[in-house]
C-alpha positions in Angstrom: 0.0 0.0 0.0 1.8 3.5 -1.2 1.6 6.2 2.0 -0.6 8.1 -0.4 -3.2 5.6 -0.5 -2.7 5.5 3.8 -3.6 9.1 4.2 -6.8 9.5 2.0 -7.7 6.2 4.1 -6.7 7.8 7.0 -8.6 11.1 6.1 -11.5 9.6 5.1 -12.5 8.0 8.4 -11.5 11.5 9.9 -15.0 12.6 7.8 -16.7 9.6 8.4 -16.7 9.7 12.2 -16.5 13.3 12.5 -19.4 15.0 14.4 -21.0 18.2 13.1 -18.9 20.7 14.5 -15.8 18.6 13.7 -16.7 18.5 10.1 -17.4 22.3 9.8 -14.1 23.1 12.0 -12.5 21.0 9.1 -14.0 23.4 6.3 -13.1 26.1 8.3 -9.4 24.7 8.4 -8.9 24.0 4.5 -10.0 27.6 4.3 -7.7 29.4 5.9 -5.1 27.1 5.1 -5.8 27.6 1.2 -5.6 31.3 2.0 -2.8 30.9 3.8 -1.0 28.7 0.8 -2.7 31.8 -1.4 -0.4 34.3 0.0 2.7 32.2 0.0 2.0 32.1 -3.8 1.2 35.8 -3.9 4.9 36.2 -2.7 6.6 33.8 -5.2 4.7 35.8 -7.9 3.0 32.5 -8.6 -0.2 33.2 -10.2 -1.5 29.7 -11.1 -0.8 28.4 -7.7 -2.4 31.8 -6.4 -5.4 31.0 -8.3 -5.7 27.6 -7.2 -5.6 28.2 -3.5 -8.2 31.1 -3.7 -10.5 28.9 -5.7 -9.8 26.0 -3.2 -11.1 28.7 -0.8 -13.6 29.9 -2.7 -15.9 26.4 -2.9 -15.0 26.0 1.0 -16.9 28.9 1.7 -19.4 28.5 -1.0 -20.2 25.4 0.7 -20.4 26.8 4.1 -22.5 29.5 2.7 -24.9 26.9 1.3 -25.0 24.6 4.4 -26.8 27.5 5.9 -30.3 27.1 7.1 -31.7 30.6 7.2 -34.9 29.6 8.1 -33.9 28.0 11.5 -30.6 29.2 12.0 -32.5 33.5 12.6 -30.0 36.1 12.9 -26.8 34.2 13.0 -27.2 32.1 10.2 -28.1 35.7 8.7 -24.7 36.9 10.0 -22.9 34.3 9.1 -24.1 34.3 5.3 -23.3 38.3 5.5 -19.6 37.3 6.4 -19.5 34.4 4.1 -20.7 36.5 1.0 -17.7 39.8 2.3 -15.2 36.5 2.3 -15.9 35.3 -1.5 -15.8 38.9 -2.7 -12.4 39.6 -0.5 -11.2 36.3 -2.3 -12.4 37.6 -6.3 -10.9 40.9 -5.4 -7.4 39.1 -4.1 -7.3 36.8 -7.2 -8.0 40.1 -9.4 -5.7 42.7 -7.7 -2.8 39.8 -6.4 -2.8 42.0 -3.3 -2.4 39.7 0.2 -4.4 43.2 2.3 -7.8 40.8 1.0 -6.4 37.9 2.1 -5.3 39.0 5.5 -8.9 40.2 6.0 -10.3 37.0 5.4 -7.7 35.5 7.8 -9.0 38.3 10.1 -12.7 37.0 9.5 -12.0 32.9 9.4 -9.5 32.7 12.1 -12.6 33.9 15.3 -15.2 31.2 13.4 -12.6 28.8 13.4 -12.0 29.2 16.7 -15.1 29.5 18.1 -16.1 25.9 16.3 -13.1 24.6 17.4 -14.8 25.1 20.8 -18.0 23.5 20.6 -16.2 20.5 18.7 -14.1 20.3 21.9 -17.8 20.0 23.7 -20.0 18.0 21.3 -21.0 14.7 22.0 -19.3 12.2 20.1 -21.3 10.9 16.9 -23.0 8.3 17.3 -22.5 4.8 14.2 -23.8 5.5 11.2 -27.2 3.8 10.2 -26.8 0.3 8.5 -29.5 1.3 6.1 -30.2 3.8 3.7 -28.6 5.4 1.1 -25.1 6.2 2.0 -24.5 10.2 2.3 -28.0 10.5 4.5 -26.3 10.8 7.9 -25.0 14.5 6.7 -28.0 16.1 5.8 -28.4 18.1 8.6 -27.7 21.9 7.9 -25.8 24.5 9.9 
């Protein structure tokens, strides 16, 4: 078995057995660290690799953005889309512009909703197995 193949095993039982919160600290992680890998391009005067970390950022948010329920989640799911939507335009202005001030601002943003995650993952309950039944998939259709 190559080490490659031992790591996406490993990661994908991360996901698997990951609680809410866990999986959404996770997002929350790839974010800033594609931001973070962003700027390290911005600095080499890499503009593919610039552009692929900021879209890699880009769909992590997108997806946070659209795990919202707005209907149950009242003013902070509100507030959170707000921030979510100033994120994706501070990415499209950073990709445009190649100027790390967007970036940092997202950083700014991330890094307090990273944290703040990180502390009710620390709290959650572990998840409970999976179902035997059902189409596979169903146990993460719950919404933020």
């Amino acid at each position: 078995m190559a080490p490659h193949h031992g790591l996406r095993s490993y990661q994908t039982n991360d996901i698997a057995t990951a609680n809410q919160a866990q999986l959404i600290l996770m997002l929350y992680d790839g974010a800033l660290q594609a931001v973070n890998k962003a700027m390290q391009c911005m600095d080499q005067k890499d503009v593919a690799g610039q552009s692929t970390h900021i879209l890699k950022a880009h769909d992590i948010i997108n997806e946070l953005s659209l795990a919202l329920d707005l209907k149950k989640g009242g003013d902070l799911s509100k507030t959170l889309e707000q921030l979510y939507q100033f994120v994706l335009n501070q990415l499209l202005q950073a990709n445009i512009d190649s100027e790390k001030i967007y970036l940092e601002s997202i950083v700014k943003v991330l890094s307090p909703l990273r944290d703040a995650w990180n502390r009710l993952a620390e709290t959650a309950p572990e998840p409970s197995a999976p179902p035997e039944s059902g189409p596979p998939g169903t146990r993460f259709a719950a919404r933020c």
